[in-house]
C-alpha positions in Angstrom: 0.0 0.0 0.0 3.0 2.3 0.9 4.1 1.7 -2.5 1.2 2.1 -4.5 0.4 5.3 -2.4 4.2 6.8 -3.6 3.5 6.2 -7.0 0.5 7.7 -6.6 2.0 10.9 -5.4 4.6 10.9 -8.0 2.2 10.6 -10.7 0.3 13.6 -9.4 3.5 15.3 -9.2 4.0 14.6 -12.7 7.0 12.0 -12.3 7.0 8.4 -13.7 7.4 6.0 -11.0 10.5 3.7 -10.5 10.8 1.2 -12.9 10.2 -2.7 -11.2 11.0 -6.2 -11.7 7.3 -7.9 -12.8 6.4 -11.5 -13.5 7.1 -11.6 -16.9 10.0 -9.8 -16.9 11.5 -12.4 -14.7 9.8 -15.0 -17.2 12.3 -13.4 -20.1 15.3 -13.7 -18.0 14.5 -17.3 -17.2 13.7 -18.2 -20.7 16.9 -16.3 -22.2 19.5 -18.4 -19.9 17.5 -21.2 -20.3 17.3 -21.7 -24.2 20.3 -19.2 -24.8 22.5 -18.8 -22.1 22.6 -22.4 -20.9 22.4 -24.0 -24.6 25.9 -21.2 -25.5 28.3 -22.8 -22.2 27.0 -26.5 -22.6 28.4 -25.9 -26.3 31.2 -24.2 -25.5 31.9 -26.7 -22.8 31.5 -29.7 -25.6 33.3 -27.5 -28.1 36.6 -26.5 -25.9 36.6 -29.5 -23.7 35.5 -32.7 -25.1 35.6 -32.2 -28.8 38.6 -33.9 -30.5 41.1 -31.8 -32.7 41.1 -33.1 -36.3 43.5 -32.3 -39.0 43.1 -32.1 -42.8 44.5 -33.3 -45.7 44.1 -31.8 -49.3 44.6 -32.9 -53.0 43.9 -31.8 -56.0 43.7 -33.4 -59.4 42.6 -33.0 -62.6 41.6 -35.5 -65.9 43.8 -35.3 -68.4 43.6 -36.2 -71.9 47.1 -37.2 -74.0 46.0 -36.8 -78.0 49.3 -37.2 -79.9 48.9 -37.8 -83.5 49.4 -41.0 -85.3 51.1 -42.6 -87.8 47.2 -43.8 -89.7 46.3 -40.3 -89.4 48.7 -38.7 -90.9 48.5 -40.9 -93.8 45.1 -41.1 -93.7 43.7 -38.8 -92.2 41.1 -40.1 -89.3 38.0 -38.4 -87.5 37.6 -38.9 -83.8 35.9 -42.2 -83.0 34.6 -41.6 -79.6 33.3 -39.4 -77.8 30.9 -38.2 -74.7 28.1 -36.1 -73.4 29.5 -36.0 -69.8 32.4 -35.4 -68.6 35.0 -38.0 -66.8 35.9 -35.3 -64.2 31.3 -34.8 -63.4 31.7 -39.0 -63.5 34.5 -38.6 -60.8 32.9 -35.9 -59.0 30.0 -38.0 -58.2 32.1 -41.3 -57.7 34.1 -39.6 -54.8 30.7 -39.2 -52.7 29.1 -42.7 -54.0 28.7 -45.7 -51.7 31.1 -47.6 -53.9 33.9 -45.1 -52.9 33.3 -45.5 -49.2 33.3 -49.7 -49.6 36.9 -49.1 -51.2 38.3 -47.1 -49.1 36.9 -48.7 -45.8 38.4 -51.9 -47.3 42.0 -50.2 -47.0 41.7 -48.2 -44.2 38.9 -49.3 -42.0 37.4 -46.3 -41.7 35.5 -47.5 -38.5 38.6 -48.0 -36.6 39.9 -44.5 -37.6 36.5 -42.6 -36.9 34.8 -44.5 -33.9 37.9 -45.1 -31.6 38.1 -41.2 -30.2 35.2 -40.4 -27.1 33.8 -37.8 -29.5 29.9 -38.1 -29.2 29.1 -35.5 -32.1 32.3 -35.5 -34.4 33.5 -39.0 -34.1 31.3 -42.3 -36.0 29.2 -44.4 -33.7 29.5 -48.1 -32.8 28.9 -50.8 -35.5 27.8 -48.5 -38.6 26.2 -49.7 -41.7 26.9 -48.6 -44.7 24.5 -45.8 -44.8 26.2 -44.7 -41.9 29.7 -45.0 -43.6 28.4 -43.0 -46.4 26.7 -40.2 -44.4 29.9 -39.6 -42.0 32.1 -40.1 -45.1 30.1 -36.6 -46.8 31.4 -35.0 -43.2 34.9 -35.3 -43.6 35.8 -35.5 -46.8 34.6 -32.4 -48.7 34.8 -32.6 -52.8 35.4 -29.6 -54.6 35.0 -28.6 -58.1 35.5 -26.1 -60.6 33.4 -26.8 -63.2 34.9 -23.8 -65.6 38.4 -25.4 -65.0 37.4 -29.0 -64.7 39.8 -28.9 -61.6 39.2 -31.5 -58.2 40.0 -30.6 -54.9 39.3 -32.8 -51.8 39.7 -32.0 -48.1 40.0 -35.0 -46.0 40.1 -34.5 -42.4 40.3 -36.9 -39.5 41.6 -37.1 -36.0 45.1 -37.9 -36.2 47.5 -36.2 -39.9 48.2 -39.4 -40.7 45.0 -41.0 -41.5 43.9 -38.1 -43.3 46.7 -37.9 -45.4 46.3 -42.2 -45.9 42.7 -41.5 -47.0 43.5 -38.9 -49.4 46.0 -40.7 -50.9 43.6 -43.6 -51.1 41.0 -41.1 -52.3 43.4 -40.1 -55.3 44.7 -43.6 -56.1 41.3 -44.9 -56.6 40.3 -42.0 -58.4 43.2 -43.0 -60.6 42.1 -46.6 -61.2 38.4 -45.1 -61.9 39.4 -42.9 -64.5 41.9 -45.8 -65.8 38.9 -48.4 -66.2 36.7 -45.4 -68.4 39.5 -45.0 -70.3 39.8 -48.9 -71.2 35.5 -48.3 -71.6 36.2 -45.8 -73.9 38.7 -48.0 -75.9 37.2 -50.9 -76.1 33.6 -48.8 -77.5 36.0 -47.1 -80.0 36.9 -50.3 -81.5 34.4 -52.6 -80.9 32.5 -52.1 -84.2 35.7 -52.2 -86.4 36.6 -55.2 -84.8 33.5 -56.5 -85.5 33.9 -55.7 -89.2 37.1 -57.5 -89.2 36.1 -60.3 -88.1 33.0 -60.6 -90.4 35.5 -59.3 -93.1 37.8 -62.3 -92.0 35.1 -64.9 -92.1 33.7 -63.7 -95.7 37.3 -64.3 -97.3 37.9 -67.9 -95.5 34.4 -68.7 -96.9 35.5 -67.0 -100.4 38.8 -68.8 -100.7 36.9 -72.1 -99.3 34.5 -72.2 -102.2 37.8 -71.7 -104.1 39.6 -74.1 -103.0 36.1 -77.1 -103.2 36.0 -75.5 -106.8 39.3 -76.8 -107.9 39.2 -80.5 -106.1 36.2 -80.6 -108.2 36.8 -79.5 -111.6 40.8 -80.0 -111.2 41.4 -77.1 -112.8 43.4 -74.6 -111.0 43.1 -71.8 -113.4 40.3 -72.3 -116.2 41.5 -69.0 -118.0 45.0 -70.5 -118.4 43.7 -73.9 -118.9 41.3 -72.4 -121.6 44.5 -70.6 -123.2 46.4 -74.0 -123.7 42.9 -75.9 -125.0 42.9 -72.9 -127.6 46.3 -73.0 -128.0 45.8 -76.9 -129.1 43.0 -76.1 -131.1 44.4 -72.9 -133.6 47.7 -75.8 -134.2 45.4 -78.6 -135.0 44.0 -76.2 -137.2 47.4 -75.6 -138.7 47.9 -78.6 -139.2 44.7 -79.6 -140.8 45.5 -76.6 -143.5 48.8 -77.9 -143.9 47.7 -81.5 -144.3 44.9 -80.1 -146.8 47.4 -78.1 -149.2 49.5 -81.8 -149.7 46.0 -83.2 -150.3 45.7 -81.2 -152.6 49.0 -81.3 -154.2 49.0 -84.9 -154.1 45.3 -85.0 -156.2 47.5 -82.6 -158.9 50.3 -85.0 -159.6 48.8 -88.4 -158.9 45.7 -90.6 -159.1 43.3 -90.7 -156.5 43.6 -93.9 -155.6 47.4 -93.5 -155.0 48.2 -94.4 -151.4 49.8 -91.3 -150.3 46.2 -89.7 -151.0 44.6 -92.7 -149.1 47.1 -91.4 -146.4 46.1 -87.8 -146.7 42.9 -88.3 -146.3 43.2 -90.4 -143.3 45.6 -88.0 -141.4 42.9 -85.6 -142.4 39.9 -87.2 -140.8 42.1 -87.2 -137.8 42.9 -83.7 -137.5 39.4 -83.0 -138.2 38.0 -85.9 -135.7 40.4 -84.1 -133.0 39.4 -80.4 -133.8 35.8 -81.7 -133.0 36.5 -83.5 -129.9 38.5 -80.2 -128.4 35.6 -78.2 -129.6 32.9 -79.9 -128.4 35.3 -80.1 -124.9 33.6 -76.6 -124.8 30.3 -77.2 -125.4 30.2 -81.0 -122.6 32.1 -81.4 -119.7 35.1 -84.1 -119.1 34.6 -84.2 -115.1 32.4 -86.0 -113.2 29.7 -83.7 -113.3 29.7 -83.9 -117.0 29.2 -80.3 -116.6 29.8 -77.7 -119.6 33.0 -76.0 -119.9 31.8 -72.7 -120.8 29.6 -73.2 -117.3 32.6 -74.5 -115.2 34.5 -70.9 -116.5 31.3 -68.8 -115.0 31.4 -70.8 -111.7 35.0 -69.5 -111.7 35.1 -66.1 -112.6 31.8 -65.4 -110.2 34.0 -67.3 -107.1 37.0 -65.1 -108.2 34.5 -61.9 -108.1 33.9 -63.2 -104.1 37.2 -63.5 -103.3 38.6 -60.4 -105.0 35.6 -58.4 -103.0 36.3 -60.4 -100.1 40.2 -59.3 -100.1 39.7 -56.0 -100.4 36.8 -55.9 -97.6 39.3 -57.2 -95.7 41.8 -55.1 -96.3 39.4 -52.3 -95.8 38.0 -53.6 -92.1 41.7 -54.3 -90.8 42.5 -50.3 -92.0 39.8 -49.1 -90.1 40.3 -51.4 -87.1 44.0 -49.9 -86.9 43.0 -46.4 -87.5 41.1 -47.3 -84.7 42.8 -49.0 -82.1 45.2 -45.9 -83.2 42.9 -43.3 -82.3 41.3 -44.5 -79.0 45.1 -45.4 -78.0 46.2 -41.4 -78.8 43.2 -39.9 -76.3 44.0 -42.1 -73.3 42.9 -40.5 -70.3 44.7 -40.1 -66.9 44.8 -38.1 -63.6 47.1 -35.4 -62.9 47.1 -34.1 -59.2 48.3 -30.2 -59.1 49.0 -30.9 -55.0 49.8 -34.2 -53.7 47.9 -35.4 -50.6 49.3 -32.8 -47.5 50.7 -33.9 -43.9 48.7 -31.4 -41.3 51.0 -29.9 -38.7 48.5 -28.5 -36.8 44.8 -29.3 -36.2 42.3 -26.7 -38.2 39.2 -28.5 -37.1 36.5 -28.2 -35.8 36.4 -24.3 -35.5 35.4 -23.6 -32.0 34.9 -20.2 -32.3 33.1 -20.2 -35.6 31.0 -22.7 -34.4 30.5 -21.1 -31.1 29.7 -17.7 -32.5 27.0 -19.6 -35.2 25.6 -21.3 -32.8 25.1 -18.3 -30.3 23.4 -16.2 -33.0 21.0 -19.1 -34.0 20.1 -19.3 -30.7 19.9 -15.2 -29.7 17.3 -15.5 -33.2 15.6 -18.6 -31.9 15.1 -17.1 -29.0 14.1 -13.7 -29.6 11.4 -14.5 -32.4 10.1 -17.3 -30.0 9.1 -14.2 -27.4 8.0 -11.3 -30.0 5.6 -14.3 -31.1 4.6 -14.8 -27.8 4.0 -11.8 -26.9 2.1 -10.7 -29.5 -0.1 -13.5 -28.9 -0.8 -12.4 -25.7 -1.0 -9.2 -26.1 -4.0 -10.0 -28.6 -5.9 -11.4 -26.5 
């Protein structure tokens, strides 16, 4: 009553009153070293007490591409034979961060052993993780990097003693390496998969060319019918000769001497053989003398239609096994490979985790938490 009765003066004298402590004003305080004060020192307390120092390895690397020019192109003159839509470093980028990464490295490093043995209950990886839980700490500490403008990869590994993070990047880049090895073999083998495939279609046309060949001749035992029909015409134009020789003496003979002289008797008869032989090679032409009994003239078209296979076959060949070096040349001139710009680093001095950084974030999340929590509240109440 004494109180209310001196404010009452000093607001008749025209003064405010003293300003005092109320309910809700002790309600703030209490809520702002509750959910900020209390939430900043158990942090900081965490942050500067319990949490473990961890050091960080970097590397950086980079795809290359080695194109030399080649002996077939320079002669010949070859277009590119591969080539892709994405690129190998985008391919590595999202490697790095795939399960399959984690599973190789864990195989060589055992990243549970690394990660789990320190008492950190925030930073360090709990007991017996899956995979999932390999792959979700992995995204933690090992940040990728990348450029795409430059095409450039740089990794930040970090982990509680310099050692193991420089072991993991170097087991980071070494896979990497075999990655971009096993594309590069992808690529090759893509590159010359269809020429190789013509070559060997190219190869089994000509072994089936040359076999029909080869089944023609047992056959007909010929081995050439064009030379073979140049000696039967050879024989033929000097029975010929003959028979017009043989015919003049005839004739002679009939001039001087009786026909029934002998020597005309003997004309005649060597006459009737040349002209008896001259038939028999002529009609050689027309009926066959092998097995078949089939016609010469038809025996000559078998050939020169098998000789038209093989002569295409040949040069198909010849062809296929170009194009198949041309490109076995090319994919071997664009083979790919990485190049790191900075080896894997040795820490000397633990960078993480930032205390203060973290600290400060952490205080001005809450400060905001906080302070929008009681303007909402307020104004809720004040509403009503």
């Amino acid at each position: 009553m004494k109180d209310h009765a001196h404010d009452q003066i000093l607001e008749d004298s025209g003064l405010a009153p003293p300003a005092r402590l109320r309910r809700r004003h002790i309600g703030l305080i209490a809520s702002f070293v509750f959910l900020v004060l209390l939430p900043i020192a158990a942090s900081g307390a965490y942050l500067f007490l319990v949490a473990k120092d961890q050091y960080a390895s970097r590397v950086g690397f980079a795809v290359r591409t080695e194109e030399t020019g080649s002996a077939v192109e320079l002669l010949g003159g070859i277009t590119d034979l591969s080539g892709s839509s994405t690129s190998d470093t985008d391919i590595l980028y999202e490697y790095i961060q795939s399960q399959q990464m984690v599973r190789k490295i864990d195989a060589i490093v055992d990243l549970n052993s690394l990660y789990s043995a320190p008492k950190d209950p925030i930073f360090a990886l709990g007991a017996d993780p899956t995979i999932e839980d390999l792959v979700d700490h992995w995204r933690d500490i090992v940040k990728v990097y990348y450029d795409s403008g430059s095409k450039l990869i740089e990794i930040r590994v970090t982990a509680f003693t310099p050692q193991d993070a420089q072991q993991i990047a170097t087991a980071v880049f070494d896979e990497s390496s075999a990655m971009i090895n096993r594309l590069s073999a992808i690529a090759r083998d893509d590159a010359t998969r269809y020429a190789r495939e013509e070559l060997e279609a190219a190869l089994a046309r000509l072994k089936a060319a040359r076999l029909a060949m080869t089944n023609f001749r047992i056959r007909t035992q010929i081995v050439d019918p064009d030379a073979d029909l140049q000696g039967r015409m050879g024989l033929l134009n000097n029975l010929q000769s003959q028979l017009a020789t043989a015919l003049i003496e005839h004739d002679i003979l009939l001039e001087n001497t009786l026909p029934t002289d002998t020597r005309v008797k003997q004309a005649e008869r060597r006459i009737a053989v040349i002209e008896g032989r001259i038939r028999e090679e002529r009609n050689q032409f027309s009926r066959g003398d092998g097995e078949d009994d089939s016609a010469y003239a038809t025996v000559v078209g078998d050939y020169e239609s098998l000789a038209v296979d093989l002569e295409f076959a040949e040069s198909a060949y010849v062809s296929a096994l170009a194009a198949h070096d041309a490109a076995q040349a090319e994919a071997q001139r664009q083979s790919r490979y990485l190049a790191a710009f900075v080896e894997p680093t040795l820490a000397e001095r633990a960078e993480y985790p930032k205390r203060i950084t973290l600290l400060a974030t952490i205080s001005l999340f809450l400060f905001v938490g906080w302070a929008t929590a009681m303007l909402i509240f307020y104004s809720i109440r004040d509403r009503r």
